[in-house]
LONU-87569 format. One record per residue (C-alpha): x, y, z; chain; residue in one letter. Coordinates in nm, 3 decimals, padded with zeros to 5 digits, always signed. Example, Ala and Ser with C-alpha at 12.3 -4.5 7.8 and 13.67 -1.06 7.14 Angstrom:
2
<xx->+01.230 | yy->-00.450 | zz->+00.780 | chaine->A | residu->A>
<xx->+01.367 | yy->-00.106 | zz->+00.714 | chaine->A | residu->S>
This chain:
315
<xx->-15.405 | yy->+12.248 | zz->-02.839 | chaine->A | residu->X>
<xx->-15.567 | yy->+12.586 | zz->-02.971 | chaine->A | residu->X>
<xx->-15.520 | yy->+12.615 | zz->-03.383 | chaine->A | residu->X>
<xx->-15.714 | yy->+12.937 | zz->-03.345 | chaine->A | residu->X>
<xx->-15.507 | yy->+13.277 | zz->-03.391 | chaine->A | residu->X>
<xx->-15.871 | yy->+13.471 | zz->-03.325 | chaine->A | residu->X>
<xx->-16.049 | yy->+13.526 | zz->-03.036 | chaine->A | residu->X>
<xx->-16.320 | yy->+13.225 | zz->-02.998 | chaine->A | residu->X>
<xx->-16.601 | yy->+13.207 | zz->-03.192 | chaine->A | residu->X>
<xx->-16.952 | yy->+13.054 | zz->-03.123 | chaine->A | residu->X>
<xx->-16.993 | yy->+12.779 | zz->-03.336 | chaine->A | residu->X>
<xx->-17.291 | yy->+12.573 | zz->-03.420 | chaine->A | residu->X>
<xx->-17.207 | yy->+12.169 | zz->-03.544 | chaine->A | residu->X>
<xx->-17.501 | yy->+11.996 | zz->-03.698 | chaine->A | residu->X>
<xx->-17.398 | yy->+11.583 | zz->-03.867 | chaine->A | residu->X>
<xx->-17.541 | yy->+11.264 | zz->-03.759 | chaine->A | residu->X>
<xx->-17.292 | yy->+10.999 | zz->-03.876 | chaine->A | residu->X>
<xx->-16.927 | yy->+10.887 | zz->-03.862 | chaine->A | residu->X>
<xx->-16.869 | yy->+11.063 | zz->-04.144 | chaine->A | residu->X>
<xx->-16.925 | yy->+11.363 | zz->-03.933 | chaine->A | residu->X>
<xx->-16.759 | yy->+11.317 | zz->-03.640 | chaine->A | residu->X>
<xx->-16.448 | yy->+11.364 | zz->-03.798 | chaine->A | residu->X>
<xx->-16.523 | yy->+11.747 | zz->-03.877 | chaine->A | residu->X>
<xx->-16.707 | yy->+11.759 | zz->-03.499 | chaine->A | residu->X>
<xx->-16.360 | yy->+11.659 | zz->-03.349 | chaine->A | residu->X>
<xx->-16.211 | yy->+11.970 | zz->-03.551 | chaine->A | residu->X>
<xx->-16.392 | yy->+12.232 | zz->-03.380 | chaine->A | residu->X>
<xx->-16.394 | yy->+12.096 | zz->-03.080 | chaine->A | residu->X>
<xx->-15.969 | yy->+12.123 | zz->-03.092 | chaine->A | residu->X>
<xx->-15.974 | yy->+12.415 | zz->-03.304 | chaine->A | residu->X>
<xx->-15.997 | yy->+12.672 | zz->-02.971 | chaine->A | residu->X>
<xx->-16.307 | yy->+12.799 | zz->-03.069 | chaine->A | residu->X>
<xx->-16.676 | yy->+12.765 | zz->-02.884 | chaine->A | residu->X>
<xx->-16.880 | yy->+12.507 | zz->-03.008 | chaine->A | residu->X>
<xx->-17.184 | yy->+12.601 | zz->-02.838 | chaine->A | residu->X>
<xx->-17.417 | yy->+12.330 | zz->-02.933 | chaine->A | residu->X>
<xx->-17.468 | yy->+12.002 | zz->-03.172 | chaine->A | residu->X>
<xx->-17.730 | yy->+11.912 | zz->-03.348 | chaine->A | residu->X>
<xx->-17.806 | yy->+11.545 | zz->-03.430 | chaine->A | residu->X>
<xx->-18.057 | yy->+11.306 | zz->-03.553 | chaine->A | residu->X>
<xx->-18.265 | yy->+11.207 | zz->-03.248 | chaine->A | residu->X>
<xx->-18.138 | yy->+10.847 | zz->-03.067 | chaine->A | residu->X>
<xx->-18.355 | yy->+10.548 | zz->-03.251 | chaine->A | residu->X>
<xx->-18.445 | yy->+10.198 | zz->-03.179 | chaine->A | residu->X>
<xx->-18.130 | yy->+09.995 | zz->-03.410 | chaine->A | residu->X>
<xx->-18.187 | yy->+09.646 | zz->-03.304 | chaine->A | residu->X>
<xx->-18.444 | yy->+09.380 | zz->-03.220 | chaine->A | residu->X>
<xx->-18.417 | yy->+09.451 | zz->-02.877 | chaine->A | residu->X>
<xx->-18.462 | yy->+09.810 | zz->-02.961 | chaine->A | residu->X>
<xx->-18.246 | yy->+09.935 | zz->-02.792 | chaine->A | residu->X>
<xx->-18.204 | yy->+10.321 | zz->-02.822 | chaine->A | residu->X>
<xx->-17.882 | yy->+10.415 | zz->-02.941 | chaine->A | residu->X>
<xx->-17.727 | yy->+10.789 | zz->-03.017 | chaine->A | residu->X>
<xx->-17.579 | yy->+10.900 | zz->-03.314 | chaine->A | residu->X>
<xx->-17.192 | yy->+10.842 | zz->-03.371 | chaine->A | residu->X>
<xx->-17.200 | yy->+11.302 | zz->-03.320 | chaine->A | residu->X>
<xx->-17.441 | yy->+11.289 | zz->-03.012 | chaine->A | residu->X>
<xx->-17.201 | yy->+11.049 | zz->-02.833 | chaine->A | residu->X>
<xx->-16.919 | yy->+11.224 | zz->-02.973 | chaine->A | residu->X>
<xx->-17.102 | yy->+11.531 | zz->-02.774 | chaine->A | residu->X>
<xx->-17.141 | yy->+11.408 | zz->-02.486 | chaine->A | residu->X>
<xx->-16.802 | yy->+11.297 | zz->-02.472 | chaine->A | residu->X>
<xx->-16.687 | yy->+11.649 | zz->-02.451 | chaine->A | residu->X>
<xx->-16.975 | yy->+11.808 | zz->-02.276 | chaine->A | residu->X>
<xx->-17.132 | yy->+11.947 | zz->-02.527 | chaine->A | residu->X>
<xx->-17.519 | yy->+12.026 | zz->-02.548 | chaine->A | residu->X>
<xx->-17.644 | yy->+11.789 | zz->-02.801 | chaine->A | residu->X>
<xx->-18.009 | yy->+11.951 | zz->-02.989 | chaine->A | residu->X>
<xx->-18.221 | yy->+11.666 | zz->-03.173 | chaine->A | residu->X>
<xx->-18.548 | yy->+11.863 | zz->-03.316 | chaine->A | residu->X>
<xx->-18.728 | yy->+11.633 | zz->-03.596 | chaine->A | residu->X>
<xx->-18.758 | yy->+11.923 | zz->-03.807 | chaine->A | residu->X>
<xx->-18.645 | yy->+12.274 | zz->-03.780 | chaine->A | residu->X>
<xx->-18.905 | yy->+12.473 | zz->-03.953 | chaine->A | residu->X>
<xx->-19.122 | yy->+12.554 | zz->-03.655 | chaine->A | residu->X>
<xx->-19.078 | yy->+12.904 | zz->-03.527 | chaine->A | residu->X>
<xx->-18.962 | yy->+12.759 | zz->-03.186 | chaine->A | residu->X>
<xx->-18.706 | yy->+12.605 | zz->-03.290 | chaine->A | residu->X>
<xx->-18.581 | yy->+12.850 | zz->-03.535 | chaine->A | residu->X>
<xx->-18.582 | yy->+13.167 | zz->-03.262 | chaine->A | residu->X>
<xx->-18.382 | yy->+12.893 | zz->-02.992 | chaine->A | residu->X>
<xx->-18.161 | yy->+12.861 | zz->-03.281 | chaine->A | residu->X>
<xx->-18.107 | yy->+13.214 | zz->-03.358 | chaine->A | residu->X>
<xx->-18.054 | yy->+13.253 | zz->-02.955 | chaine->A | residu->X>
<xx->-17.740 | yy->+13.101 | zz->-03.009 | chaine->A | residu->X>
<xx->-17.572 | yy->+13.383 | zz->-03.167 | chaine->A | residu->X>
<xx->-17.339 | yy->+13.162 | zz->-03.360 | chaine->A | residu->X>
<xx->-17.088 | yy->+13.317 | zz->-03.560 | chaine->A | residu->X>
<xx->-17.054 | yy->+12.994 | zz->-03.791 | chaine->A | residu->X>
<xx->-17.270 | yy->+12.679 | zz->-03.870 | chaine->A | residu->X>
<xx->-17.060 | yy->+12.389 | zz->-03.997 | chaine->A | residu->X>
<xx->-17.285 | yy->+12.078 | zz->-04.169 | chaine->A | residu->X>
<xx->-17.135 | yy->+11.720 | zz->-04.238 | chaine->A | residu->X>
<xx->-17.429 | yy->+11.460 | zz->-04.335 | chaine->A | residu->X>
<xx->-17.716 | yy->+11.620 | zz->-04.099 | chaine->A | residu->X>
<xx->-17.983 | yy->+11.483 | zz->-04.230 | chaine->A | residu->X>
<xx->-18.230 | yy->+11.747 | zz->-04.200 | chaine->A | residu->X>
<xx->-18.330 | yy->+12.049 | zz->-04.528 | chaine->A | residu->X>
<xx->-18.243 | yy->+12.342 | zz->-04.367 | chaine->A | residu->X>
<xx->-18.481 | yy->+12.671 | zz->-04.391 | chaine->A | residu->X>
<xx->-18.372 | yy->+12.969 | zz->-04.471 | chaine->A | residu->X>
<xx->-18.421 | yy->+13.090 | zz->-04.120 | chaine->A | residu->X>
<xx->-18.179 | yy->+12.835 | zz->-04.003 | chaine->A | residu->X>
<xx->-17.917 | yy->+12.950 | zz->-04.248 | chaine->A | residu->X>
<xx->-17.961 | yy->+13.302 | zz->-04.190 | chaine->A | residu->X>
<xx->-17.949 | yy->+13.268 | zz->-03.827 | chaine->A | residu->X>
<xx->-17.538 | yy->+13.278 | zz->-03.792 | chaine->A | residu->X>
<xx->-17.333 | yy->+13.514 | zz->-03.850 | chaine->A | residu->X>
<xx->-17.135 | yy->+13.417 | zz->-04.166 | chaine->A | residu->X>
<xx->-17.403 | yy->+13.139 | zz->-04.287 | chaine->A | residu->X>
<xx->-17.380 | yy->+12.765 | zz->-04.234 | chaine->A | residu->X>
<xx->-17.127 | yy->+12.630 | zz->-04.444 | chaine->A | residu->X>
<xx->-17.139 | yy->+12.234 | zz->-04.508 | chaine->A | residu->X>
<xx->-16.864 | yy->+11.934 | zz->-04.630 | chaine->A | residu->X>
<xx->-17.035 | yy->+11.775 | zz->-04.938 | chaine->A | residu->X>
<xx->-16.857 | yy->+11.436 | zz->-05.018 | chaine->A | residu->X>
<xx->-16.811 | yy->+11.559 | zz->-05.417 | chaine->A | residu->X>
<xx->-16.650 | yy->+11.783 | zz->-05.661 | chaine->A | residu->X>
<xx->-16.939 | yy->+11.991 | zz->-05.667 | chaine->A | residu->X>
<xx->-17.128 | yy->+12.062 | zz->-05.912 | chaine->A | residu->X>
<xx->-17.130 | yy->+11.646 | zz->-05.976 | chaine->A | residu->X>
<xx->-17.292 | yy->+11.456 | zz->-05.737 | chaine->A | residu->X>
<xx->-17.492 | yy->+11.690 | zz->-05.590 | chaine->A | residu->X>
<xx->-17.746 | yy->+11.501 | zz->-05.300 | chaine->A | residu->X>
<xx->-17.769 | yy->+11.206 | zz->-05.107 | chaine->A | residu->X>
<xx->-17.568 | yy->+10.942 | zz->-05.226 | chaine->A | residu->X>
<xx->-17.253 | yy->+11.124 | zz->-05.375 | chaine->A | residu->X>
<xx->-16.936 | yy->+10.816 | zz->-05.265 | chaine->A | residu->X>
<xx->-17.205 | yy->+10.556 | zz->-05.450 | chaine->A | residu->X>
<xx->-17.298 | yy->+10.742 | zz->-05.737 | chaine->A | residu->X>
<xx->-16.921 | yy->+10.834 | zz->-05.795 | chaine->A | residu->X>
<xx->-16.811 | yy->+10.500 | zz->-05.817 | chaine->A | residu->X>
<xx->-17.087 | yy->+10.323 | zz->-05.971 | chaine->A | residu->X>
<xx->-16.991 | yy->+10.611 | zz->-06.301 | chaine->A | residu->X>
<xx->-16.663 | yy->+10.471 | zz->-06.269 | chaine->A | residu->X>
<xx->-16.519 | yy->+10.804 | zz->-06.198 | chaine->A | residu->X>
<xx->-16.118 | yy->+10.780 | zz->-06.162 | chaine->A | residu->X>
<xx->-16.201 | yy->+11.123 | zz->-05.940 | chaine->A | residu->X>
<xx->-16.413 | yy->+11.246 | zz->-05.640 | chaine->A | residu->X>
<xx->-16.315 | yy->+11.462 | zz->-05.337 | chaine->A | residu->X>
<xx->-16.495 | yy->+11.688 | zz->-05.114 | chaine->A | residu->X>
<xx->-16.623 | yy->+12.061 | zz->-05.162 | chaine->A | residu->X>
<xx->-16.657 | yy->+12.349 | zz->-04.862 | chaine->A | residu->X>
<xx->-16.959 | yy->+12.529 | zz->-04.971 | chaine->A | residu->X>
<xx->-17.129 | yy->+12.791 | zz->-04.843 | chaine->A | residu->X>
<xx->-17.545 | yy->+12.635 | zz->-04.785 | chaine->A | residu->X>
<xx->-17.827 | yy->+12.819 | zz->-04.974 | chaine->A | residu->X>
<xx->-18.206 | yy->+12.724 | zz->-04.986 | chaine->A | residu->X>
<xx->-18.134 | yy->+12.452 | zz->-05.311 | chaine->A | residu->X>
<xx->-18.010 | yy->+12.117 | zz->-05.297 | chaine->A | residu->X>
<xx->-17.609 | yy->+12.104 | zz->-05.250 | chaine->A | residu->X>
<xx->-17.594 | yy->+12.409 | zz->-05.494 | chaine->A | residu->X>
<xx->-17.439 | yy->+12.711 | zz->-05.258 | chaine->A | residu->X>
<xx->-17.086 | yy->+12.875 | zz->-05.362 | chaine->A | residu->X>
<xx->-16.818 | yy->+12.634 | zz->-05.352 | chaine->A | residu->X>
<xx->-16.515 | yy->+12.760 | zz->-05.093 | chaine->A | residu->X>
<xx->-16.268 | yy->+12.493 | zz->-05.161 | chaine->A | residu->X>
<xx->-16.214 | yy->+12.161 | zz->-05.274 | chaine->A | residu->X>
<xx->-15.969 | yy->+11.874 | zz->-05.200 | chaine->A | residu->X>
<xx->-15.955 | yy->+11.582 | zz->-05.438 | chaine->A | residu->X>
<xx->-15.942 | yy->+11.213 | zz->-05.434 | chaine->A | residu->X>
<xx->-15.860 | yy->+10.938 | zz->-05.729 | chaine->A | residu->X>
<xx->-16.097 | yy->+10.677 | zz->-05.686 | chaine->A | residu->X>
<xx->-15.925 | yy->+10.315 | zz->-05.886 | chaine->A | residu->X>
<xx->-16.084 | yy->+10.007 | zz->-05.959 | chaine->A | residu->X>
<xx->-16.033 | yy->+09.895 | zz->-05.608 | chaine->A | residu->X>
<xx->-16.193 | yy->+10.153 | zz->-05.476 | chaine->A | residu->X>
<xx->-16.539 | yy->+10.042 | zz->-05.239 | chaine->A | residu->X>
<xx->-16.787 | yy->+10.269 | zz->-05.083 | chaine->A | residu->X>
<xx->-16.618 | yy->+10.178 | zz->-04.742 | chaine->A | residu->X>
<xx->-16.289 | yy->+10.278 | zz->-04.817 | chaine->A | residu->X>
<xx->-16.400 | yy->+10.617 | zz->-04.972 | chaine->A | residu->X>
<xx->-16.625 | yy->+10.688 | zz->-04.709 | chaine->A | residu->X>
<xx->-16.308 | yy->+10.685 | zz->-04.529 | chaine->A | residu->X>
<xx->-16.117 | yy->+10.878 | zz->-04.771 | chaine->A | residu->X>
<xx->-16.336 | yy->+11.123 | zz->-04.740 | chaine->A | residu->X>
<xx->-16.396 | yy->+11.187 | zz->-04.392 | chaine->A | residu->X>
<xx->-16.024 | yy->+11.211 | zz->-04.325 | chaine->A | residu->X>
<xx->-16.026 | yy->+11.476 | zz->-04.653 | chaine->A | residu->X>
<xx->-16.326 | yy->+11.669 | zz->-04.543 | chaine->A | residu->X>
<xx->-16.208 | yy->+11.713 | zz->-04.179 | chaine->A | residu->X>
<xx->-15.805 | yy->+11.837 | zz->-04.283 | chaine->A | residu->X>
<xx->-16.035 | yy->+12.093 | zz->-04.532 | chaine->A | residu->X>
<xx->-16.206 | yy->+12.202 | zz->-04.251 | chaine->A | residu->X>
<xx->-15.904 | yy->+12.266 | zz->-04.047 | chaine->A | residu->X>
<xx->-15.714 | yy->+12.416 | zz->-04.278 | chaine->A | residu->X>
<xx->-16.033 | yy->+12.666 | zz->-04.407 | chaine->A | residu->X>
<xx->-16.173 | yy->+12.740 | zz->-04.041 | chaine->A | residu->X>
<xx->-15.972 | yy->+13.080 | zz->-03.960 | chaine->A | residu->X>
<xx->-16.033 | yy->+13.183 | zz->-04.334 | chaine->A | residu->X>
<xx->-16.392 | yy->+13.122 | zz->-04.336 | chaine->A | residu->X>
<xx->-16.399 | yy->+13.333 | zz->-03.983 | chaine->A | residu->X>
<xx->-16.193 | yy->+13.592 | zz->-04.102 | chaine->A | residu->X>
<xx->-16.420 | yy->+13.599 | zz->-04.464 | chaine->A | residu->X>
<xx->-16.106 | yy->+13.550 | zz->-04.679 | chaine->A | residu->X>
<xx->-16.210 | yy->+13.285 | zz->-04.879 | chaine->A | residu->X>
<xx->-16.322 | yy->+13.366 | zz->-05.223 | chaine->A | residu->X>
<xx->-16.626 | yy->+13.186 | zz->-05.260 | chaine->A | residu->X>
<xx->-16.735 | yy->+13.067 | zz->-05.697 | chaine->A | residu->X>
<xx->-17.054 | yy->+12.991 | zz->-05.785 | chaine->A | residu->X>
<xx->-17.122 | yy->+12.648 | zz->-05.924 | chaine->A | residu->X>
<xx->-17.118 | yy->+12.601 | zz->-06.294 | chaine->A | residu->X>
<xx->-17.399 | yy->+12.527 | zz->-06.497 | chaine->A | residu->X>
<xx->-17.226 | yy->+12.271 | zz->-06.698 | chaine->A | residu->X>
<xx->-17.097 | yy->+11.925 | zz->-06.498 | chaine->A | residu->X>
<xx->-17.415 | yy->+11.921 | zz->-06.346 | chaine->A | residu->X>
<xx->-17.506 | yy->+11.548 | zz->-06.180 | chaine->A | residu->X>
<xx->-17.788 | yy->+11.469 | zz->-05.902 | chaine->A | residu->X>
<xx->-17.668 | yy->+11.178 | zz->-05.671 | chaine->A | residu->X>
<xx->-18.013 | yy->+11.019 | zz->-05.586 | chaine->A | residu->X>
<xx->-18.072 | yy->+10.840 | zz->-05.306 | chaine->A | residu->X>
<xx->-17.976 | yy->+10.460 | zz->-05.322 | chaine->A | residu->X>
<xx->-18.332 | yy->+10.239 | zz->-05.334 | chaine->A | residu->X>
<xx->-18.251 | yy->+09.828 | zz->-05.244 | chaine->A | residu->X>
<xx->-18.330 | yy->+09.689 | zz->-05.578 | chaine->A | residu->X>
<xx->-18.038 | yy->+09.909 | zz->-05.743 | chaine->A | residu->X>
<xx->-17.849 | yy->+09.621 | zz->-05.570 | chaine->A | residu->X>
<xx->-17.995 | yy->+09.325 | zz->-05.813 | chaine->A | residu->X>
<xx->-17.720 | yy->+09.280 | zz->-06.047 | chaine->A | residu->X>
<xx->-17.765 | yy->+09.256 | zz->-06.419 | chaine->A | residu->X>
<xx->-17.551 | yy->+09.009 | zz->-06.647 | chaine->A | residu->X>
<xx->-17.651 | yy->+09.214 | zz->-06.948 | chaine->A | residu->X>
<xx->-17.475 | yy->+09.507 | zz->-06.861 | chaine->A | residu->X>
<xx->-17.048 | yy->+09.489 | zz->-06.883 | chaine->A | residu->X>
<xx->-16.788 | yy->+09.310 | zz->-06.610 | chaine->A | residu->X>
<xx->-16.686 | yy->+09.668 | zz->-06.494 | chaine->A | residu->X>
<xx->-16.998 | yy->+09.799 | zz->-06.485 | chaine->A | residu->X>
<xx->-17.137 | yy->+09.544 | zz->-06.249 | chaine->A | residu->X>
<xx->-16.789 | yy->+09.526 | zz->-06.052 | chaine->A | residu->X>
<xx->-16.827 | yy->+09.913 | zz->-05.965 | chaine->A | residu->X>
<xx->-17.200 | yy->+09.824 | zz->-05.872 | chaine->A | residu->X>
<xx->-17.077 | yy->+09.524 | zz->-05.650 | chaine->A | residu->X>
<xx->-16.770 | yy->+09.798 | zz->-05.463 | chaine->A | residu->X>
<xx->-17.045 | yy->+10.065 | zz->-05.437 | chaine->A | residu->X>
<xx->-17.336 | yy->+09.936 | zz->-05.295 | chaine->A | residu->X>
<xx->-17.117 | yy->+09.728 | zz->-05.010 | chaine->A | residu->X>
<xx->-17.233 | yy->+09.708 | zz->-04.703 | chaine->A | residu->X>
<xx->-17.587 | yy->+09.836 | zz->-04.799 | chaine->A | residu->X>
<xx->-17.806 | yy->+09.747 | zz->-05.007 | chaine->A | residu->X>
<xx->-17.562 | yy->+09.460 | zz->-05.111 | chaine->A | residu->X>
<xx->-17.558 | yy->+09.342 | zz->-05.444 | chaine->A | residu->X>
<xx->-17.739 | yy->+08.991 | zz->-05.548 | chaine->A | residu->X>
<xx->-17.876 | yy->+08.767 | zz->-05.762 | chaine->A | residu->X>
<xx->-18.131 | yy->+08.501 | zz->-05.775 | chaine->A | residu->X>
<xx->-18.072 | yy->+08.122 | zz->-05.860 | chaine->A | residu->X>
<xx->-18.286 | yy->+07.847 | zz->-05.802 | chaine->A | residu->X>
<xx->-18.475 | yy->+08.065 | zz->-05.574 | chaine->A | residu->X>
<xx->-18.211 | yy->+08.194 | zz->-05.355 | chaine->A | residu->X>
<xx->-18.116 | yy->+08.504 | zz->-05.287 | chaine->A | residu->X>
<xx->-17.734 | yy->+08.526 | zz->-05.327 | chaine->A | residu->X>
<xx->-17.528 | yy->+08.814 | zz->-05.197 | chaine->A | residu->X>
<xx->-17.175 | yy->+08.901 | zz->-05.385 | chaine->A | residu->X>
<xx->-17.001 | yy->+09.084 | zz->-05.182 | chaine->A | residu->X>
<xx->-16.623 | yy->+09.074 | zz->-05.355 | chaine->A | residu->X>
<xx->-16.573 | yy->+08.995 | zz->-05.734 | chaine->A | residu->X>
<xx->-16.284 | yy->+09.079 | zz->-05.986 | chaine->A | residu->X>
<xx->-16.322 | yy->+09.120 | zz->-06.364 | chaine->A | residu->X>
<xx->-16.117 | yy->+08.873 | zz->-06.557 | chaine->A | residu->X>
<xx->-15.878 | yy->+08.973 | zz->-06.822 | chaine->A | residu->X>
<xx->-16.054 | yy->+08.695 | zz->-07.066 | chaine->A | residu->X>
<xx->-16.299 | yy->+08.669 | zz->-07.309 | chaine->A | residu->X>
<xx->-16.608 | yy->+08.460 | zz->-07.229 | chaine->A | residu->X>
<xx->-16.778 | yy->+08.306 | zz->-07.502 | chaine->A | residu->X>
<xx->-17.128 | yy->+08.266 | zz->-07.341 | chaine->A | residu->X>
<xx->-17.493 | yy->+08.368 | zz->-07.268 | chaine->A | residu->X>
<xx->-17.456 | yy->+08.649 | zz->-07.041 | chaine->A | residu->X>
<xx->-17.550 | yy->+08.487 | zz->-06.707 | chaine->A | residu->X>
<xx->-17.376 | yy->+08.195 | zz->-06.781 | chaine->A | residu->X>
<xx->-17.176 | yy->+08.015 | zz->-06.467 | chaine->A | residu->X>
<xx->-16.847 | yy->+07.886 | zz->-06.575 | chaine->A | residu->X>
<xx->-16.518 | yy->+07.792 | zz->-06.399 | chaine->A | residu->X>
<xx->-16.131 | yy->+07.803 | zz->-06.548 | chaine->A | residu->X>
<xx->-15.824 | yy->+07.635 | zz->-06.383 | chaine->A | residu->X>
<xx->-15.761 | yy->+07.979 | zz->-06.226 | chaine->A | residu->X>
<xx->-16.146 | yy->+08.094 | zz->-06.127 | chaine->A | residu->X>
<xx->-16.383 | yy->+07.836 | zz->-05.904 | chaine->A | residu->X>
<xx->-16.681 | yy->+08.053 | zz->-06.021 | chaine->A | residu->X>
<xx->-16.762 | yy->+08.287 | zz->-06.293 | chaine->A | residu->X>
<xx->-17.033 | yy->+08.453 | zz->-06.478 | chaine->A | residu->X>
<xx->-17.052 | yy->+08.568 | zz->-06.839 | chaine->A | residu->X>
<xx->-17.167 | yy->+08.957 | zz->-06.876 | chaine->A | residu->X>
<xx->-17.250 | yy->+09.161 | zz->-07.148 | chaine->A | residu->X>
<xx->-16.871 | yy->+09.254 | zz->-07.203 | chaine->A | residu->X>
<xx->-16.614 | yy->+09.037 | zz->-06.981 | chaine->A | residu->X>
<xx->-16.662 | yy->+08.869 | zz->-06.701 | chaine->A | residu->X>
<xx->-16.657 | yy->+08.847 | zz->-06.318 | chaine->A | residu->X>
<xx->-16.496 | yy->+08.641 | zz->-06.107 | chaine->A | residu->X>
<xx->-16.657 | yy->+08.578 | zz->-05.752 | chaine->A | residu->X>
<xx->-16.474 | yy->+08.606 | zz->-05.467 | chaine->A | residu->X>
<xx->-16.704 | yy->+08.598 | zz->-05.167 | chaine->A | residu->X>
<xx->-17.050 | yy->+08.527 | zz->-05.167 | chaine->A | residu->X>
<xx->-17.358 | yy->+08.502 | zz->-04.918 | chaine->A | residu->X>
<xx->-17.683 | yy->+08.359 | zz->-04.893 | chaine->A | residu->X>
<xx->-17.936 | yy->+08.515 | zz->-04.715 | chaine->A | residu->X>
<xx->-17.909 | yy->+08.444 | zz->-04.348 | chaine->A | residu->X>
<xx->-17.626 | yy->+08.291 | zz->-04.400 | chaine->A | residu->X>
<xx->-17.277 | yy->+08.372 | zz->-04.333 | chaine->A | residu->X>
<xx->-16.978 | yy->+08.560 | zz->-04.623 | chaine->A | residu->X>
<xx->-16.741 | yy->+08.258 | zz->-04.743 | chaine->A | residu->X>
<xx->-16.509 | yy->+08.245 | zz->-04.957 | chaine->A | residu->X>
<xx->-16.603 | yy->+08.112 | zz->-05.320 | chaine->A | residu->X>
<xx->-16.454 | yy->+07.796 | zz->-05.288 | chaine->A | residu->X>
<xx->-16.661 | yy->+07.694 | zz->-04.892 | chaine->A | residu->X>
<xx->-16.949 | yy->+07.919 | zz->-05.046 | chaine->A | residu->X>
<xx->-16.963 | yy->+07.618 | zz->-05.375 | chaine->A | residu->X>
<xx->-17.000 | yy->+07.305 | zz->-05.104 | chaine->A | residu->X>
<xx->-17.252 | yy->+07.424 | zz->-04.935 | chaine->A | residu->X>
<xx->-17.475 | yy->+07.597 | zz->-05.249 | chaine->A | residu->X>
<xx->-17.356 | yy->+07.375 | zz->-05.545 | chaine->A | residu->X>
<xx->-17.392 | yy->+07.573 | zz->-05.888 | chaine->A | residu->X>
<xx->-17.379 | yy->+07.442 | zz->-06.225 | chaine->A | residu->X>
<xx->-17.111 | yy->+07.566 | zz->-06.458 | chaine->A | residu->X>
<xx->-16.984 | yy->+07.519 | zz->-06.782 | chaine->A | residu->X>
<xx->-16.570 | yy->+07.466 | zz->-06.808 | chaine->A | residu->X>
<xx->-16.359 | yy->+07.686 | zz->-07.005 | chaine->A | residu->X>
């Protein structure tokens, strides 16, 4: 059913992942024209390589949508085919690709895009890691209007999410797909009709959400049980989190920090009547709870311990 109360508009959607389809999904029921998609192009994902679309191409083609996949966008070709459109809006969730300034002049009210942040904090690539790994109790997601810097446009509105100790990247990528797509609903006829006050982005609050490298995931018993327990919820499913004993690469993919106080060597294994494995950190302790080794498959602590015996001290 139409949510529009305007006469359609052309519309432009450009995202490549789940995140984004989401937000797709809202245009496509909002009444309006969504007169093309623009997506990542299809890639080789297994060891059969076999090609497979984006989650937003399928989500396309689904609805009969044309679906663009340029590598870049700063060639004058594909800039004037884009400007051919004559797109009133541009809506961005997770593309993937800088956009010039010819791109974002090209509609007629800008390209507006759903950062997963409280802008200006966690501006860039990585902004549901970076927010919990800072153990911040808040994140959300900001409708802001795109300009030539990184994730530093006019904010449009926000919509805000607590993020507890239980929190994991999966679950708030979740969060905030669900949060950024009811945003977008509720802010499409506003940003067509241009009655949403737009504020520029503070100077102060400032944070850069870099992209996430694979050996951010080797965990460090130096640093504090809820330190390394945000690490561990972040960086689940990729890169993982690990560490190396008796030259194996173990994955911990669950833990829980343990209201005790250890009285060891950080690094130190250990085991309680209540805990079947823990390690000693720079302040606190975790407590495993399901653990991989490479190639092998997640098991619980208790299966993971018969098959990969570790030494530990008792407590």
């Amino acid at each position: 059913m139409s949510l529009s109360i305007l006469a359609p508009k052309r519309l432009i959607f450009m995202g490549t992942p789940e995140f984004s389809v989401a937000a797709l999904k809202v245009l496509i029921d909002s009444g309006h024209d969504v007169v093309a998609v623009y997506t990542r192009p299809p890639k080789a994902r297994d060891r059969g390589q076999t090609v497979q679309k984006t989650p937003v191409h399928v989500c396309a083609d689904e609805h009969n949508i044309p679906v663009y996949t340029p590598k870049s966008l700063r060639n004058e070709t594909e800039q004037a085919f884009f400007k051919s459109l004559n797109a009133d809006l541009a809506v961005v969730a997770a593309y993937g690709l800088i956009l010039p300034i010819e791109i974002l002049d090209a509609p007629r009210l800008g390209c507006v895009n759903i950062h997963a942040s409280l802008l200006p904090r966690w501006r860039g690539a990585a902004p549901i890691q970076r927010a919990i790994m800072a153990e911040d109790s808040e994140t959300g997601v900001t409708l802001m209007q795109i300009d030539v810097g990184l994730d530093t446009g006019a904010m449009l509105v926000k919509s805000h999410i607590a993020v507890s100790t239980e929190t994991t990247a999966s679950s708030l990528h979740d969060q905030l797909m669900e949060s950024g797509a009811m945003l977008l609903r509720d802010s499409l006829e506003g940003l067509l009709l241009q009655t949403i006050q737009s504020e520029v982005q503070p100077e102060e609050g400032i944070m850069y959400a870099a992209k996430l490298e694979k050996l951010e995931g080797e965990l460090d018993w130096n640093q504090s049980a809820t330190a390394l327990h945000a690490r561990i919820r972040a960086l689940n499913p990729w890169p993982g989190t690990w560490f190396t004993l008796n030259n194996a690469v173990i994955k911990v993919l669950t833990a829980e920090v343990i209201d005790i106080e250890a009285f060891f060597t950080p690094g130190t294994f250990f085991e309680n009547e209540h805990h079947a494995l823990c390690v000693a950190c720079g302040q606190g302790a975790l407590s495993f709870k399901v653990m991989q080794r490479a190639g092998g498959k997640p098991l619980e602590v208790e299966a993971f311990l018969r098959g990969f015996p570790i030494e530990k001290c008792r407590m």
